[in-house]
N, C-alpha and C positions, 0 to 999 in steps of 0.2 A: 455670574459664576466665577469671574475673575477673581473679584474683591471678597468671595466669601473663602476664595483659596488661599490667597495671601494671608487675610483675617484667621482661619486656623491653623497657617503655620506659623504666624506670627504669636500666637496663644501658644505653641508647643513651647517657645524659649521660657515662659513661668513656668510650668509644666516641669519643662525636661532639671530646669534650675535645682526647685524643692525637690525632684525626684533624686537628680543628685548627691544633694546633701544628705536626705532621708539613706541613702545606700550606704554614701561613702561613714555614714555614724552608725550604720548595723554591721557594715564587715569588719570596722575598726572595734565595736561589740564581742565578736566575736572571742570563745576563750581558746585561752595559747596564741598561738602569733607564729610566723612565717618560721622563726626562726626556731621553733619548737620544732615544725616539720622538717627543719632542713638538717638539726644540727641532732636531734636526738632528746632524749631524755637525759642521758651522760653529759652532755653539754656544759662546759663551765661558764658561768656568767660574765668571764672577759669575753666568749667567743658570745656566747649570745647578744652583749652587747657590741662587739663589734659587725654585727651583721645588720641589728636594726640599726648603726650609724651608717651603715653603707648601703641601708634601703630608704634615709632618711626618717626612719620611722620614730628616732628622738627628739624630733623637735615638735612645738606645738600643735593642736591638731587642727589647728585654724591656719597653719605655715601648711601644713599636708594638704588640708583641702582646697587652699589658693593656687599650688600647684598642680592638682589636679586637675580644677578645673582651667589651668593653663594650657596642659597638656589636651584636654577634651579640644579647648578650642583650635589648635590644631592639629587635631586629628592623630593625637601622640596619645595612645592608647596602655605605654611602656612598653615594657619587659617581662615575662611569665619569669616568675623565679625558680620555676619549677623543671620546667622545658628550656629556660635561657634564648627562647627566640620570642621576635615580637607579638606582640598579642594581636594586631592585628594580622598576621599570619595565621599566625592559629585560628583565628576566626575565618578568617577566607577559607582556610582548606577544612574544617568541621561544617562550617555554614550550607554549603549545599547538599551536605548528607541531612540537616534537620528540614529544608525545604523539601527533597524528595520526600523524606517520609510524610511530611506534615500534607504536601500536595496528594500523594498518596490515600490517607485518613481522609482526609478532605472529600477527595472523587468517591469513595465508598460512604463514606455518610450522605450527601450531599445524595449522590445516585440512589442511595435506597432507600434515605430518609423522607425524601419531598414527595416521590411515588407512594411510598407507605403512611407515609402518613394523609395524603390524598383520598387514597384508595378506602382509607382506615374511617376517615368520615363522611363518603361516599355512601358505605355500609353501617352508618353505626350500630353499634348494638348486633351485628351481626358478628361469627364466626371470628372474622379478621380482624375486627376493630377488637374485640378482645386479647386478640394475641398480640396485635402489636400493641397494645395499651400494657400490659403483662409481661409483652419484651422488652417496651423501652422502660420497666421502673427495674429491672433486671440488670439492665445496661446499664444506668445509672447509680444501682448499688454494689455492684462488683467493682472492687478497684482493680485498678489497670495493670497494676502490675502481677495480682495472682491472676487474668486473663492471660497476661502474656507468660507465666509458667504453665499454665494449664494449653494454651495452645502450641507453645513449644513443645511440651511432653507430647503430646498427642500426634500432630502433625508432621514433628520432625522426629523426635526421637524414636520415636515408636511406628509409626508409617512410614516418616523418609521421605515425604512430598516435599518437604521443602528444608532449604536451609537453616541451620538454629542459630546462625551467629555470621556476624560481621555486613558489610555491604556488596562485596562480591568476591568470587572464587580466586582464591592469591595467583591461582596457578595460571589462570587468564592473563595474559599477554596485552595489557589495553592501554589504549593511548586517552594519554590525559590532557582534555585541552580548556575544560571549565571546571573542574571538579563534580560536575553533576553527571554521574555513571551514565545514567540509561542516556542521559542528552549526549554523552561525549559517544559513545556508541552508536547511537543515530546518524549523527555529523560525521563518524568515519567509517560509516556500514561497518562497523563492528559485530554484525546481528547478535553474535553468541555472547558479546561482553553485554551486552543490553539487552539481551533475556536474561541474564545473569544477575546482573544488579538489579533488575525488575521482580524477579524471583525471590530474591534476599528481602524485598520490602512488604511483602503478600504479608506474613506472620507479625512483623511489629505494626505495621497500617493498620489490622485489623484488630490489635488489640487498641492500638491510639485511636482507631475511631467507634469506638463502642461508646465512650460517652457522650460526643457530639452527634452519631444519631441518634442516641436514643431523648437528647435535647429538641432535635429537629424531628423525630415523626412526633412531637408531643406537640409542640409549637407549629406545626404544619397542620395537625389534625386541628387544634384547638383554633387557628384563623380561619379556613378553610369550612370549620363550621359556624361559625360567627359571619363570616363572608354568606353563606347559603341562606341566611333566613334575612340577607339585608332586600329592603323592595325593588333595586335595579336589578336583581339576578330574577326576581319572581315574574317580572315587567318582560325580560328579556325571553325570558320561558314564554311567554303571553302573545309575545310576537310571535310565535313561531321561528324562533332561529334556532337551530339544529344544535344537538347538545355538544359536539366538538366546538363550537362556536362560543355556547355559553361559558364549556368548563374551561376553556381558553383564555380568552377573552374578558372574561366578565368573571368567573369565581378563582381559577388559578394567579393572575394577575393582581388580584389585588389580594390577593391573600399573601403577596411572596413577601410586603417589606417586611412584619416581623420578623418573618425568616430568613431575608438577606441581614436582620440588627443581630443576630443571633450567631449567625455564619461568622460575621465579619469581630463579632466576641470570639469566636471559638476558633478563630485562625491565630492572632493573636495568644490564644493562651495556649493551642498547641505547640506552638512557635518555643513558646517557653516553658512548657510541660512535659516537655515529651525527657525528661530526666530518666523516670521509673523504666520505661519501654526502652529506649538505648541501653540503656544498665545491661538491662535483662538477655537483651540481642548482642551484648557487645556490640552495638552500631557507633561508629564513631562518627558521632556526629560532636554539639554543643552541647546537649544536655546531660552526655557522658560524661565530657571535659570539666563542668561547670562542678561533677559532684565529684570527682576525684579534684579540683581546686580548693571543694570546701574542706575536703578532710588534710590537704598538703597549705592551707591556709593561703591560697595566691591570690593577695588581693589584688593584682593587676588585671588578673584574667577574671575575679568573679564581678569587678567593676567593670570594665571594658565589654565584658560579654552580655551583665545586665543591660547596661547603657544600652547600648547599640540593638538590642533585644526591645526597648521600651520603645524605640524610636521608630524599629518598625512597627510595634505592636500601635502605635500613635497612627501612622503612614496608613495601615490598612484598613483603622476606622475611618481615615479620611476619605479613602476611595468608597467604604460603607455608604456614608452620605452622603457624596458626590451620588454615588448610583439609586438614591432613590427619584430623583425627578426620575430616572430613565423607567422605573419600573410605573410608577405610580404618579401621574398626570396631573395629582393635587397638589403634589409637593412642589413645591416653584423654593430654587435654593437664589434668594436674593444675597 
């Protein structure tokens, strides 16, 4: 187990390297430039050139990308040009707003996906299996962002159940000790500031996780019936062991590692998807930050933020396949 850990984080250093490169030659792609955002249209060419001399952005792009990746390696992320404070600031204090919601999406897909999509092949061809089979291509072909107007109008505008914007009520008093609302709340019985922030995440969670379950009741139903017609489950029936035993044991278990390769995709890309859904919430998390970066050109913060974003999305495959020996007794991770 030791050496297969080391072994793939040792495989992240090529990984993260090309990944690198491949970014740091799509932001530098990018048309206009930093100094377009900063200084205007109006801007005379002594000012715009003296702004890319004092972002270094005049020198070779092979001089740019050596320092970058200078700075990557220690941990020198820069300067946002936009905000003037450092980027890994910015990230610490955005970053646990895209975790809460992304944990959020997560517990509601997760929660209703594996039950539903169980239940859904339990029944096939029944009632249920039709609706969730008809829900989830639903959920899959709405994009995320007209859900998140359609549940905002609904919801909040128009009933008032819930908040339409932001992460919690300004007018709340709350002590800040991680940046993650409901957890800082929890840790100083806050109770009201952590119903509060928990309440702001109900409407964008549900819209962020409409496509990861309706991925997981698909993927759930489609192993789960694959798992049912294998001869250890029919063997098992044969014994006489009682069917909480079976669908335990013997059909839910071994139907989960797809579903945990699936999860551990879909954490990862909500990590770094959840763009459209913040927009929409005004949630300040990263993926707000990341798309007002593209339109003010701040290559510090769309480098710094991708990076670090890739690395977790790398991190939480790795726990993917660490946890399949735990589920599944065939897999031996030599």
């Amino acid at each position: 187990m030791f050496r297969f850990i080391v072994r793939r984080l040792l495989q992240l250093i090529p990984t993260l390297f090309g990944l690198s490169l491949l970014l740091f030659i799509w932001v530098r792609r990018l048309p206009g430039g930093p100094e377009d955002a900063i200084l205007g249209e109006r801007a005379t060419p002594e000012m715009r050139a003296a702004i890319r001399r004092s972002m270094g952005l005049d020198e070779p792009i092979l001089v740019q990308y050596g320092r970058f990746v200078q700075r990557l390696l220690r941990l020198d992320l820069g300067t946002s040009s936009s905000t003037k404070r450092p980027v890994v600031e910015e990230f610490l204090e955005r970053f646990p707003g895209t975790v809460e919601l992304t944990i959020t999406a997560l517990v509601i897909a997760i929660g209703v996906g594996i039950p539903l999509g169980y239940l859904a092949a339990r029944r096939r061809g029944q009632l249920l299996d039709h609706l969730s089979v008809g829900g989830s291509l639903v959920g899959i072909c709405v994009p995320i962002f007209f859900l998140a107007y359609v549940l905002k109008a609904i919801f909040s505008e128009n009933l008032g159940w819930f908040p339409s914007s932001g992460r919690q009520d300004p007018t709340i008093e709350a002590t800040r000790i991680t940046n993650f609302f409901v957890l800082d709340g929890l840790m100083t019985r806050e109770w009201d500031a952590a119903m509060d922030a928990l309440w702001h995440l109900v409407l964008p969670g549900l819209a962020l996780a409409s496509i990861p379950l309706a991925i997981i009741v698909r993927i759930t139903r489609a192993s789960v019936l694959e798992v049912l017609n294998e001869d250890f489950v029919r063997t098992a029936e044969a014994k006489g062991l009682t069917e909480r035993t079976v669908r335990g044991r013997h059909v839910l278990r071994n139907s989960l590692l797809p579903v945990v390769t699936s999860i551990g995709l879909l954490t990862g890309g909500l990590l770094s998807g959840a763009v459209l859904t913040e927009t929409v919430f005004a949630f300040t998390g990263i993926g707000a930050f990341i798309y007002e970066a593209i339109g003010q050109r701040d290559y510090p913060v769309l480098l710094g933020f991708i990076m670090i974003i890739s690395v977790v999305y790398v991190l939480v495959n790795l726990l993917v396949d660490l946890s399949y020996s735990l589920i599944d007794p065939r897999v031996r991770v030599r």
